[in-house]
ROTOR-998401 format. One record per atom (N, C-alpha, C): x, y, z. Coordinates in steps of 0.05 Angstrom, whole numbers, plus 32768, in hexadecimal, padded with zeros to 4 digits. Atoms other than C-alpha are relative to their C-alpha. Example, Ala and Ser with C-alpha at 12.3 -4.5 7.8 and 13.67 -1.06 7.14 Angstrom:
80127FE88000;80F67FA6809C;801280188000;7FF07FE87FFF;81117FEB808F;7FF18016800E;
//
This chain:
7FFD7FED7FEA;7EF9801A801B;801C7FFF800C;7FE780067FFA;7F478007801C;800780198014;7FF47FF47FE7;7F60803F8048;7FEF800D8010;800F7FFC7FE9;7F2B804C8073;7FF37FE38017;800D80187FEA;7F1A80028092;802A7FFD8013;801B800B7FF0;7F267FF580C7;8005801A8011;7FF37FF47FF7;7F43803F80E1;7FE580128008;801E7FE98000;7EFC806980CF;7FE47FF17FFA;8014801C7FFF;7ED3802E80B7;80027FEA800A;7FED801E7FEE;7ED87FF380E4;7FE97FE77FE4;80048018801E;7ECE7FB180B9;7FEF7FF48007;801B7FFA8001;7E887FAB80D7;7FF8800A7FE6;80187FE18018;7E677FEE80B1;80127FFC7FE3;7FF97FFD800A;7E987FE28084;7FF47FE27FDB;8018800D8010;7E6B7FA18061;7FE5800C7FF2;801B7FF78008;7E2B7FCA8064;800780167FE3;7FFA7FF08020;7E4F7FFC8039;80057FFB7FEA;7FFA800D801F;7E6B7FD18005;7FE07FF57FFC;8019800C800A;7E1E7FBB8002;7FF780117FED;80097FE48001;7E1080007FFB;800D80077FDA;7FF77FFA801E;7E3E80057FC1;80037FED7FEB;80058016800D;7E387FCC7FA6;7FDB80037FEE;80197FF7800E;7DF27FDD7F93;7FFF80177FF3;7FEE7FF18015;7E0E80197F72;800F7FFA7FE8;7FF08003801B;7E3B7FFD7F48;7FEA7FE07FEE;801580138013;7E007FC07F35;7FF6801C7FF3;800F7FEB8012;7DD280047F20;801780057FE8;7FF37FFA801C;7E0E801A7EEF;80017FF17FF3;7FFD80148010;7E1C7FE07ED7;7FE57FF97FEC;801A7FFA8008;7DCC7FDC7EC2;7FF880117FF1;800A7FE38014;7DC980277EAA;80157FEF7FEB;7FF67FF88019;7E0980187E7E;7FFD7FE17FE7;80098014800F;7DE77FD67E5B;80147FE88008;7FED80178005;7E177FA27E75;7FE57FED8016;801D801E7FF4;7DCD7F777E8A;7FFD7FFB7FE7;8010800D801C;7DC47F6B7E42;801F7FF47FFD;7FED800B800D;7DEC7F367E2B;80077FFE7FE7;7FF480028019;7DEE7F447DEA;801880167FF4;7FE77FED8001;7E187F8B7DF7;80217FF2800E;7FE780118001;7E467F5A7E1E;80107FF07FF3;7FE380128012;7E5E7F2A7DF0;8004800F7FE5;7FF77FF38013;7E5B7F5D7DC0;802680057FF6;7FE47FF87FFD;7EA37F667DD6;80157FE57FF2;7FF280128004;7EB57F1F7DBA;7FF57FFA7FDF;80037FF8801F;7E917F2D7D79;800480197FEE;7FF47FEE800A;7EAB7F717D6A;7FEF80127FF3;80117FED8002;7E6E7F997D65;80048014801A;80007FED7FE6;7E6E7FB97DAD;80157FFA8019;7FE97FF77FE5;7EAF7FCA7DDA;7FF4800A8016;800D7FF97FE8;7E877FE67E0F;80157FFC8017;7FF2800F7FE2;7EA17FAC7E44;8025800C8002;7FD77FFB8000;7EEB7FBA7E2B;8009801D8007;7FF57FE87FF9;7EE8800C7E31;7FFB80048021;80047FFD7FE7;7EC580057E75;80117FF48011;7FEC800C7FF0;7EEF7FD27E92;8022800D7FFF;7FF27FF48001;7F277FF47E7A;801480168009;80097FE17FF1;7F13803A7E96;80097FFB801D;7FFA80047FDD;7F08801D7EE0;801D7FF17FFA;7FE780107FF9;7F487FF57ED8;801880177FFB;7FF57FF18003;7F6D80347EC2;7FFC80168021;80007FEA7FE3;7F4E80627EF9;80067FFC8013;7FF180097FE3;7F5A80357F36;80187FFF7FFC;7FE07FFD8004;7FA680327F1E;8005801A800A;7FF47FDC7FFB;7FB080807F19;7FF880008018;800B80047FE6;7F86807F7F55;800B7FFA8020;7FEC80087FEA;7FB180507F81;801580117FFC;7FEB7FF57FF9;7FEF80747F6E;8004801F8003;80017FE17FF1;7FD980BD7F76;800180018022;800980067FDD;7FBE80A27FBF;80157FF8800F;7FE980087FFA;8000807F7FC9;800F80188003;7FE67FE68009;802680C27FB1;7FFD800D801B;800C7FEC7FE8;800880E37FED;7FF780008015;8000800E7FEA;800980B88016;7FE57FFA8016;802780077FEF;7FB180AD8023;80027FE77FFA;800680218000;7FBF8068800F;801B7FEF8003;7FE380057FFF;7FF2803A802C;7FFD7FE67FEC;800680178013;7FFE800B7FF3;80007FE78002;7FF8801D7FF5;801D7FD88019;7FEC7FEC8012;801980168003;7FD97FC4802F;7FF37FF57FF2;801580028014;7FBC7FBC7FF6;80017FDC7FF1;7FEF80177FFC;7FB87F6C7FF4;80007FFA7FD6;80048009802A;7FCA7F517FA7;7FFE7FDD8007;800980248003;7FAC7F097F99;801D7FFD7FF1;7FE1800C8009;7FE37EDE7F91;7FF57FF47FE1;8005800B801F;7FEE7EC47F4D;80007FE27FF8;7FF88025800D;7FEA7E777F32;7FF97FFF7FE4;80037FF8801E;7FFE7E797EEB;7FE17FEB7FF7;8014800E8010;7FDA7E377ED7;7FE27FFE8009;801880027FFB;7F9F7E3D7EFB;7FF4801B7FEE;80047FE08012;7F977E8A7EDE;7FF87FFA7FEA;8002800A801F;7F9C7E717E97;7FF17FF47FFD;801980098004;7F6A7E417EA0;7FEA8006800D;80127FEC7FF1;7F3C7E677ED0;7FFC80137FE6;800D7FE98017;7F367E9B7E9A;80007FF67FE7;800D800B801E;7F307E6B7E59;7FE67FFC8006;8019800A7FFB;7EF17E517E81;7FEF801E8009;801D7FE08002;7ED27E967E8A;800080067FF2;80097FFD801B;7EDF7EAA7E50;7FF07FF27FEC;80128015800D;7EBE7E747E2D;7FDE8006800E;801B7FF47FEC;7E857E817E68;7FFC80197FED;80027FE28009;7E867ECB7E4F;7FF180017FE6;800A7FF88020;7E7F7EC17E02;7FE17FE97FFA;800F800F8005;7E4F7E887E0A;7FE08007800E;80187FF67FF1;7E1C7EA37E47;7FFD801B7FFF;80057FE47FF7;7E257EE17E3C;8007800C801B;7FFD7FFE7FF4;7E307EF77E73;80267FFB8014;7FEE800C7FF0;7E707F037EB1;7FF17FFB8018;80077FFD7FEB;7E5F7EF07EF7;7FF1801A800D;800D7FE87FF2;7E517F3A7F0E;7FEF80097FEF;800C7FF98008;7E307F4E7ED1;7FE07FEE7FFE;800D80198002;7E0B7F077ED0;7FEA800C801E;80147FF97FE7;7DEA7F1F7F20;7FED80197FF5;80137FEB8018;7DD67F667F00;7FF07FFE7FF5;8014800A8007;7DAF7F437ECE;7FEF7FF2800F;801880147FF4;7D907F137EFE;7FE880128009;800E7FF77FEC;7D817F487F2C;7FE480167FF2;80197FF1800A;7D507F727EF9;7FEF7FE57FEB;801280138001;7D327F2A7EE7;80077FF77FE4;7FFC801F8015;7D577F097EAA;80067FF08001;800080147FF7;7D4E7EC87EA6;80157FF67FF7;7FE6800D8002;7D877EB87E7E;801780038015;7FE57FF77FEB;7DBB7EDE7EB2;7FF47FE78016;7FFE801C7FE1;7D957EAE7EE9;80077FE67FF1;7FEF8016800A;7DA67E787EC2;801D7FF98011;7FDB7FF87FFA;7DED7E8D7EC7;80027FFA8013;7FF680007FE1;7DEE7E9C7F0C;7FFB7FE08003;800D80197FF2;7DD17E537F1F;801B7FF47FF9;7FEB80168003;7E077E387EF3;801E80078009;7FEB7FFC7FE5;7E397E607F18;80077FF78015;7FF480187FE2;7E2E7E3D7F55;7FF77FE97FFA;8003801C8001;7E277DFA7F3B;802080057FFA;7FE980028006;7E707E097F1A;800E8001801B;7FF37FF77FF1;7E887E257F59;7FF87FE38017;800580197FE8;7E657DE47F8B;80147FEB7FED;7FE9801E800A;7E8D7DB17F55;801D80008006;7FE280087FF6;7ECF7DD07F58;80027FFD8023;7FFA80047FDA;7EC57DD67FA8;80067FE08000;800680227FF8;7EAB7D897FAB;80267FF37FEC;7FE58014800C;7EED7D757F76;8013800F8005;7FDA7FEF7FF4;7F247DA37F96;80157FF77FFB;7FE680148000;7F4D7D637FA4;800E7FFF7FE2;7FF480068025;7F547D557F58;800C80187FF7;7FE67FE5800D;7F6A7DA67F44;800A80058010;7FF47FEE7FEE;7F8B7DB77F80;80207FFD7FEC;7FEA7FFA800F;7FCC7DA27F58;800880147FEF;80017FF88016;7FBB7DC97F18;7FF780208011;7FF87FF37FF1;7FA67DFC7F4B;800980178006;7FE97FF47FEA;7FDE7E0D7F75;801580007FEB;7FEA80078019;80067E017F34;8010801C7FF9;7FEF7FE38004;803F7E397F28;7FF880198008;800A7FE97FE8;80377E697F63;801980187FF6;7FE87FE07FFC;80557EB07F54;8000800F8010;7FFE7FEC7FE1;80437ED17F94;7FEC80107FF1;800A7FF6800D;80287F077F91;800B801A7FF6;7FEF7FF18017;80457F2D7F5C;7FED801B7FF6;800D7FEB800D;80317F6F7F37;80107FFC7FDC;800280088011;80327F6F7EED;801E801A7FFE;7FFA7FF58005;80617FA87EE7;801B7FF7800E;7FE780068000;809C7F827F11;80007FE97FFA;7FFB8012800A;80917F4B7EEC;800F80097FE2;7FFD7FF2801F;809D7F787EA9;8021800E8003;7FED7FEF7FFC;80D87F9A7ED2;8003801C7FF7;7FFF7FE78006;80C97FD97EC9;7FEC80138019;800A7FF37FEC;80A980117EF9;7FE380017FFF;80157FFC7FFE;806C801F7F17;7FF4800F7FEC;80087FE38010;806680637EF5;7FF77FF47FE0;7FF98005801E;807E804A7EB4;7FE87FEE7FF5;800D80168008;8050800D7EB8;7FDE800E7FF4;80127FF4800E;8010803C7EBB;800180167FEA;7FFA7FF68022;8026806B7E7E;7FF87FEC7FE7;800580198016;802B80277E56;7FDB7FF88002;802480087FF9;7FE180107E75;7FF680127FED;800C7FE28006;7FC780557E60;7FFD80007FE4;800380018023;7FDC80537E1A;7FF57FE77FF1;800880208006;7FCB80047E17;7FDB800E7FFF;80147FFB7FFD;7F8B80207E2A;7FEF80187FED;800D7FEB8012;7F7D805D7DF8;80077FF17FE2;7FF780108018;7FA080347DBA;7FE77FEE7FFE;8013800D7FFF;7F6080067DCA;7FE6800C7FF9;80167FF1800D;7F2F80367DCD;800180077FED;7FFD80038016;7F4180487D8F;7FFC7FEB7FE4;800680198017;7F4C800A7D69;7FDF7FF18009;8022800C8001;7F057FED7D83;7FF080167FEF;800B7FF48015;7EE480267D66;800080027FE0;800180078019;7EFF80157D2A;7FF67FE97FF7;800F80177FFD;7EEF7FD07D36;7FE180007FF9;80257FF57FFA;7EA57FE07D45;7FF5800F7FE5;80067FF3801E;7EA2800B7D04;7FFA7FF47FE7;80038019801A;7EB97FD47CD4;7FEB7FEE8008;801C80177FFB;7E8E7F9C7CFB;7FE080067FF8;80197FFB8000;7E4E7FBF7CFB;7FF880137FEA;80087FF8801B;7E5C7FE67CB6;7FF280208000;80087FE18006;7E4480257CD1;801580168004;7FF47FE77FF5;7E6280677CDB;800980098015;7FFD7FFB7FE0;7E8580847D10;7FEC8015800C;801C7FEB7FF9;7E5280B27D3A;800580187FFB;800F7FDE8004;7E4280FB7D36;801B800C8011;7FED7FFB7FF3;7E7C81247D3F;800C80088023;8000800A7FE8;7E6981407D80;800B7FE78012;7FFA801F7FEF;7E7480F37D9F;80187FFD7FF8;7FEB7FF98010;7EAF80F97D72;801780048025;7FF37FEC7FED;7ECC81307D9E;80007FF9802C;8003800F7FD4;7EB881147DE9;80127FEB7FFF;7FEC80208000;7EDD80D37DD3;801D80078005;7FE28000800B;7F1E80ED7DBC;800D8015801C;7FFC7FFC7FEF;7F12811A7DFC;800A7FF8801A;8008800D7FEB;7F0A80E97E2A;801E7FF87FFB;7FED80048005;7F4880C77E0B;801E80148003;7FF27FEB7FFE;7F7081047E0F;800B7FFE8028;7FFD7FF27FE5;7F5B81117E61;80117FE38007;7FF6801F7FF5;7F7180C17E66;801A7FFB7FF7;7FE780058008;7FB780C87E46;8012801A8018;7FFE7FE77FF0;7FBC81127E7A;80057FEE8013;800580037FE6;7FAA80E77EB7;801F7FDE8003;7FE3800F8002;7FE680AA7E9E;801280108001;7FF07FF37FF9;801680DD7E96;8007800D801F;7FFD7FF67FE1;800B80FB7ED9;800C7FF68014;7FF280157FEB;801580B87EFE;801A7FFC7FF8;7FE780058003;805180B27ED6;801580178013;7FF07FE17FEC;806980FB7EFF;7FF97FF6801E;80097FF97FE6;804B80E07F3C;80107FDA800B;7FEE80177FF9;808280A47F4C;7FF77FF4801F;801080077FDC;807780747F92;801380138015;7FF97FEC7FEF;808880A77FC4;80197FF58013;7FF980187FF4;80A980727FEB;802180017FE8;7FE68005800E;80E580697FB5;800B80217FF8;7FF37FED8002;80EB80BD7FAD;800980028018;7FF37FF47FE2;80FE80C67FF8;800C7FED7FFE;7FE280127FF4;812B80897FFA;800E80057FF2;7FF47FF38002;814980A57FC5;801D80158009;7FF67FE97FF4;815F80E27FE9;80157FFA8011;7FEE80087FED;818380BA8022;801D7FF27FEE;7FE380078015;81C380A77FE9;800680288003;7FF37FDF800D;81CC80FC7FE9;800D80038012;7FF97FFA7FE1;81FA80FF801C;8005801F800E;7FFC7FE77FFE;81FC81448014;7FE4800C800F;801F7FFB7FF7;81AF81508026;800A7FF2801F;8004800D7FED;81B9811E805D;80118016801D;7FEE7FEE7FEA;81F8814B8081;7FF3801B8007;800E7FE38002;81D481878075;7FE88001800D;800E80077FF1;819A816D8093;80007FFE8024;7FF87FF17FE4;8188819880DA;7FDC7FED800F;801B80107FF0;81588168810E;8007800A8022;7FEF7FF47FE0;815B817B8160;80037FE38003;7FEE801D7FEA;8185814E8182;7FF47FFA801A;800C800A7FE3;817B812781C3;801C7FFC8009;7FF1800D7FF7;81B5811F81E3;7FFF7FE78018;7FFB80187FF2;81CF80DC820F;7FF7800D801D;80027FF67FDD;81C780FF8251;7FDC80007FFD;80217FF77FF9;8180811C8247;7FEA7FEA7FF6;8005801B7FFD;816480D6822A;80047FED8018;8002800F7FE5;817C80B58260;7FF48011801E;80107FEE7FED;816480EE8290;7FDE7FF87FFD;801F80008002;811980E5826E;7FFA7FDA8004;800580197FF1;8122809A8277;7FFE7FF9801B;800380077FE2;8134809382BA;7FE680158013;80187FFB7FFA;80FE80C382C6;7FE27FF57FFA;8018800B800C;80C680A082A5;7FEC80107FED;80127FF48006;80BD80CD8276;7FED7FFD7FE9;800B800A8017;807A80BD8247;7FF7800C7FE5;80087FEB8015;807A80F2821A;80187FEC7FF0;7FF180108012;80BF80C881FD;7FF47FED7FF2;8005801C800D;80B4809681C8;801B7FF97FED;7FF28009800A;80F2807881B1;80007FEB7FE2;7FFD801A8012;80F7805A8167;80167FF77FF5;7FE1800C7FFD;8135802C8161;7FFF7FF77FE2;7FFC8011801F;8148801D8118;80187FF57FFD;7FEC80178009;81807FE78120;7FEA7FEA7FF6;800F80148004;816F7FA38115;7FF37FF38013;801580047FE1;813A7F7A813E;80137FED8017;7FF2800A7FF5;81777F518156;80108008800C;7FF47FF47FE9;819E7F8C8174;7FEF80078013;80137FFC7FEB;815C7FA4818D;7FF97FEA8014;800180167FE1;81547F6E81BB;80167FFC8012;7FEB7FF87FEB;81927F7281D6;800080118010;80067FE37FF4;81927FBB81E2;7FE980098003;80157FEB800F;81537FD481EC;7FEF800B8019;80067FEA7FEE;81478010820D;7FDE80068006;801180057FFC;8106801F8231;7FF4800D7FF2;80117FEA800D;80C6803D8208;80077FFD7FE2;7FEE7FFC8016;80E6802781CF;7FFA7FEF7FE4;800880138013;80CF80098189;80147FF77FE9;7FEA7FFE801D;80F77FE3814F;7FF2800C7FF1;80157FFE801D;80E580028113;80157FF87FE9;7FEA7FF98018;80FF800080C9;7FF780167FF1;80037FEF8014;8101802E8095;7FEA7FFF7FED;801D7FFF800A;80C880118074;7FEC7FFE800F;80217FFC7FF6;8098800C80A5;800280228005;80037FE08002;80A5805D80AA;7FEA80077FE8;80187FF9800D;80788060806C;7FE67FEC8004;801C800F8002;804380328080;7FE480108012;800D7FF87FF8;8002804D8099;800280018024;7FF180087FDF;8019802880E7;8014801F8005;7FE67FEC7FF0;8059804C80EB;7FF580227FF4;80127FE07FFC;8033809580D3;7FEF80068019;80167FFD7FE9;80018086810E;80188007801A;7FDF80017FDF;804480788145;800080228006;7FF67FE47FF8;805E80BC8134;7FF580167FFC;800D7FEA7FF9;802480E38137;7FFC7FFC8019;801480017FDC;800D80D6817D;800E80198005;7FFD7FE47FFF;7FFD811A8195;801780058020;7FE47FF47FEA;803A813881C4;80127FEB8008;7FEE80108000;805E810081BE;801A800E7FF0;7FE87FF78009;80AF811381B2;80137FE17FF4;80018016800C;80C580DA817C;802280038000;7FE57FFF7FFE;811480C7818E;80047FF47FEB;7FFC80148015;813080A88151;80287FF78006;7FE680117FFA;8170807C815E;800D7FED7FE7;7FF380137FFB;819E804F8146;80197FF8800B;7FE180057FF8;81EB8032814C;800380187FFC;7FEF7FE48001;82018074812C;7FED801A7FFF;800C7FE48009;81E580B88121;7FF280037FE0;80077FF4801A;81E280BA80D3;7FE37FEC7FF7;800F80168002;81B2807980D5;7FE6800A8014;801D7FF87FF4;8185809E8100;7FF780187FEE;800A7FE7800F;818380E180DA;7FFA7FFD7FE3;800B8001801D;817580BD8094;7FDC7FF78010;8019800A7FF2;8136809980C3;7FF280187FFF;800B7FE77FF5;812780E180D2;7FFA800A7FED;80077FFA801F;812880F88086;7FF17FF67FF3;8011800B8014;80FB80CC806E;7FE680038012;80187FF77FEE;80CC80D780AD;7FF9801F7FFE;800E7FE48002;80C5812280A3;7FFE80057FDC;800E8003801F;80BD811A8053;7FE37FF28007;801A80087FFC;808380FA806B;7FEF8013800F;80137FED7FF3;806B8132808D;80077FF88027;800080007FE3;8079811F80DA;8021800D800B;7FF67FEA7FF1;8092814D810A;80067FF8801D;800180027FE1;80AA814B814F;80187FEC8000;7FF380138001;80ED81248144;801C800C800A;7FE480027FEC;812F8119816D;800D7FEE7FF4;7FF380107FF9;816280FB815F;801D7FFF8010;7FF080057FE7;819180D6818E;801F800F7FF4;7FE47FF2800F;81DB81028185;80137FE68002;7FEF80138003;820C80CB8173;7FF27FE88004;800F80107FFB;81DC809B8177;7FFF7FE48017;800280167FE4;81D6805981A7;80217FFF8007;7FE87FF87FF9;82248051819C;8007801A801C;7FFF7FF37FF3;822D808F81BE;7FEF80088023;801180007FE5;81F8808781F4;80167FED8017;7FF580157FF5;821680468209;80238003800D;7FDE7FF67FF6;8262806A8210;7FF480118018;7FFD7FF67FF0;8242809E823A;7FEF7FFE8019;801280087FF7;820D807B825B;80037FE9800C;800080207FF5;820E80368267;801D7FF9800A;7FE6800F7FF3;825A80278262;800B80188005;7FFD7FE47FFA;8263806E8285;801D80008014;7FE3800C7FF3;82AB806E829E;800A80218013;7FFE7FE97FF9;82BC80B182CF;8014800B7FF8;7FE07FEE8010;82FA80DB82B3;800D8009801D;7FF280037FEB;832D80DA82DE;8005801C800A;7FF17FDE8001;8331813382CF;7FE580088007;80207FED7FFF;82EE815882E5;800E801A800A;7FF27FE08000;830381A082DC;7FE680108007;80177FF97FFE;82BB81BC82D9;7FE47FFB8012;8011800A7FEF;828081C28308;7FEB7FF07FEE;800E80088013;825581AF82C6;80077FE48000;7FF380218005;8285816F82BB;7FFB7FED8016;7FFE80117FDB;8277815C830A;7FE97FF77FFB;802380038001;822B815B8304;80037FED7FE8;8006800F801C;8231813A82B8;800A7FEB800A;7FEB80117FF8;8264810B82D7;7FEB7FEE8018;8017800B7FE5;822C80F98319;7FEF7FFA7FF4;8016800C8009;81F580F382EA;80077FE37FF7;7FFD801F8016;821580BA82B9;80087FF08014;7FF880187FF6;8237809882F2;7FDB7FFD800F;801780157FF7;81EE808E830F;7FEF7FFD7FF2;8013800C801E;81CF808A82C8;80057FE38000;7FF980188008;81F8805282C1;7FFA7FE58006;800B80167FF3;81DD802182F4;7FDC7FF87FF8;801680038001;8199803582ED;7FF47FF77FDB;800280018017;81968032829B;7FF47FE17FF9;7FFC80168001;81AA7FEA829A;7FE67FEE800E;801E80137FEA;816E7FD382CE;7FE780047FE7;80147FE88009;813E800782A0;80037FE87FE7;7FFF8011801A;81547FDA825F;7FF57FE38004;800780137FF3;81527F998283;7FE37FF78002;801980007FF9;810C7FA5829B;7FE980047FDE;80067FFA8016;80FD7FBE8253;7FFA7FDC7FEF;7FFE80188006;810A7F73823C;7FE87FEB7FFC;801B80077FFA;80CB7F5D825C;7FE480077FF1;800A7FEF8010;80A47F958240;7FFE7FFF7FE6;80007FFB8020;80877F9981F4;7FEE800F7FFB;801C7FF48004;80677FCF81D6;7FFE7FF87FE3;8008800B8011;80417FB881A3;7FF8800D7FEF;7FFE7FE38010;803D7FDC8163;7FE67FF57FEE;801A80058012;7FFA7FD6813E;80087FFE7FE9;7FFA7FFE801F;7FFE7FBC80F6;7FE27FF27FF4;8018800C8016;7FC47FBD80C4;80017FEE7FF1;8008801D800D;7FAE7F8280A1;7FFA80007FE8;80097FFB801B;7FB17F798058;7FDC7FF38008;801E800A7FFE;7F5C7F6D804E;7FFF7FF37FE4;80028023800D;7F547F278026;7FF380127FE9;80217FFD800A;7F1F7F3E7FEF;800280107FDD;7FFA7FEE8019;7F147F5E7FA6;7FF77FE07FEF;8012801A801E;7EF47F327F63;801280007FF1;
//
């Protein structure tokens, strides 16, 4: 339920539902024979692929999946937590299920499945599941070395390979139809019969077909996140690029008024921001602009979203990558804090006032100027606190 906890589903209801579907995906698992253990280890005697096209399948669809959802920003990816990696425990963690696998028949999830429509061998299993799982608890001390042994973080397989997201599912995709294929041939020679009735023929090579369509696609559908940052190197897009301004006067006008329709987001660093930092006002960066958080900030309804920094052009790339995202309602500061701070803070009167305009502009800044400095000051104290979602621990 990744992008709906805890925003539409709170992480309460959000148990009962995984119960909910969890007993769903036991029934499939049931209809498509993976309670008989003899279609499961089929996969290690080379009569029946089954486990390998299904696992396959779901491992292919949640990929395209995440990165269509990503493309479009319904899923922010950067929650999405990845188990960290430990080579040597990995390696031997999966010699010993495998061995489990080809020997009981049975994996863990498929192993409950069977219990739960009453074979006795799967309860077996299960029992000896948690006897395996109470020993390593009780002898921790002794593997914690072997372990914790060569930590890679947590890595994705595709920047370990150095190569792109996109690119990585294309390769999956075809890894994945090259298989279905060669097992069927597999399966033909092992068991000596024939391939089926052409009909079945034709759905297969179908199916294979819609599953090389839906790789290609993700390969067109890149992380959204690296085409808009892109864009900010064009400096031609960027000049050309028309946002309303705020000028120094009328910011400090809606400050010293209190006004709460402002929401200021400051994209220096968090170490100028504390120096400077004007009231109403949040750090941000450029990446939390795509995170689900900073989408929520700059929707709030009738809120007017100032975007700042030192200069002007560092606010209007901020601003480019915020309205590629779809949000609206954006200002930014004209000449950015620089320029506030000349006509604002360190506001100096001109020794020439020719104009009744320049008298009044000239009376505002000199009593902007006292008041600004208190307004920041007081700001100091002040934190508004920016909500950030929580990667959620979890996944087999």
């Amino acid at each position: 339920m990744g992008p709906l906890v805890p925003d539409v589903i709170s992480n309460e209801l959000n148990f009962v539902v995984a119960i909910f579907i969890g007993i769903a995906f036991g029934y499939i698992l049931e209809q498509a024979g993976f309670s008989t253990s003899k279609k499961l280890v089929g996969l290690f005697y080379g009569y029946d692929f089954t486990v390998l096209r299904v696992f396959f399948t779901a491992g292919i669809t949640a990929m395209i999946g995440v990165i269509a959802f990503a493309h479009y920003g319904i899923l922010d990816i950067s929650l999405i937590y990845i188990n960290p990696t430990f080579l040597y425990s990995a390696l031997v963690g999966g010699l010993i299920m495998g061995l489990g696998f080809v020997i009981g028949g049975f994996c863990p999830g498929t192993s409950v499945c069977a219990a739960a429509i009453g074979k006795i061998d799967a309860m077996i299993f299960v029992a000896g599941s948690f006897i395996g799982v109470w020993i390593f608890a009780e002898a921790y001390p002794l593997f914690e070395g072997l372990y914790l042994a060569e930590n890679w973080g947590n890595v994705t397989i595709f920047e370990i390979v150095g190569t792109s997201q996109s690119v990585f599912a294309v390769l999956m995709t075809a890894m994945a139809v090259g298989a279905f294929i060669f097992t069927r041939w597999v399966e033909a020679k092992v068991t000596g019969k024939p391939s089926e009735d052409v009909p079945v023929v034709k759905y297969f090579y179908g199916f294979v077909s819609i599953m090389m369509f839906f790789g290609l696609t993700a390969f067109m559908m890149p992380v959204k996140k690296d085409v808009v940052m892109q864009k900010l190197d064009d400096e031609l897009l960027i000049n050309q690029s028309k946002f309303r301004m705020i000028t120094p006067d009328e910011l400090a006008f809606r400050l010293i008024d209190n006004d709460r329709k402002i929401q200021i987001m400051d994209f220096r660093s968090a170490k100028d921001f504390q120096q400077i930092k004007l009231p109403q006002s949040i750090n941000m960066t450029f990446d939390e602009l795509f995170t689900k958080d900073g989408g929520r900030l700059l929707d709030v309804k009738n809120n007017i979203n100032v975007f700042l920094a030192d200069d002007e052009i560092t606010a209007k790339k901020a601003a480019i990558i915020a309205s590629e995202l779809g949000h609206n309602n954006i200002r930014i500061l004209q000449g950015g804090l620089n320029q506030f701070k000349d006509e604002i803070i360190n506001y100096k009167v001109p020794q020439i006032i020719t104009t009744r305009q320049e008298e009044n502009t000239s009376r505002f800044r000199n009593k902007a100027k006292d008041i600004i400095p208190v307004l920041i000051e007081k700001s100091k104290n002040t934190t508004i606190v920016k909500k950030e979602s929580k990667r959620v621990v979890g996944g087999c």
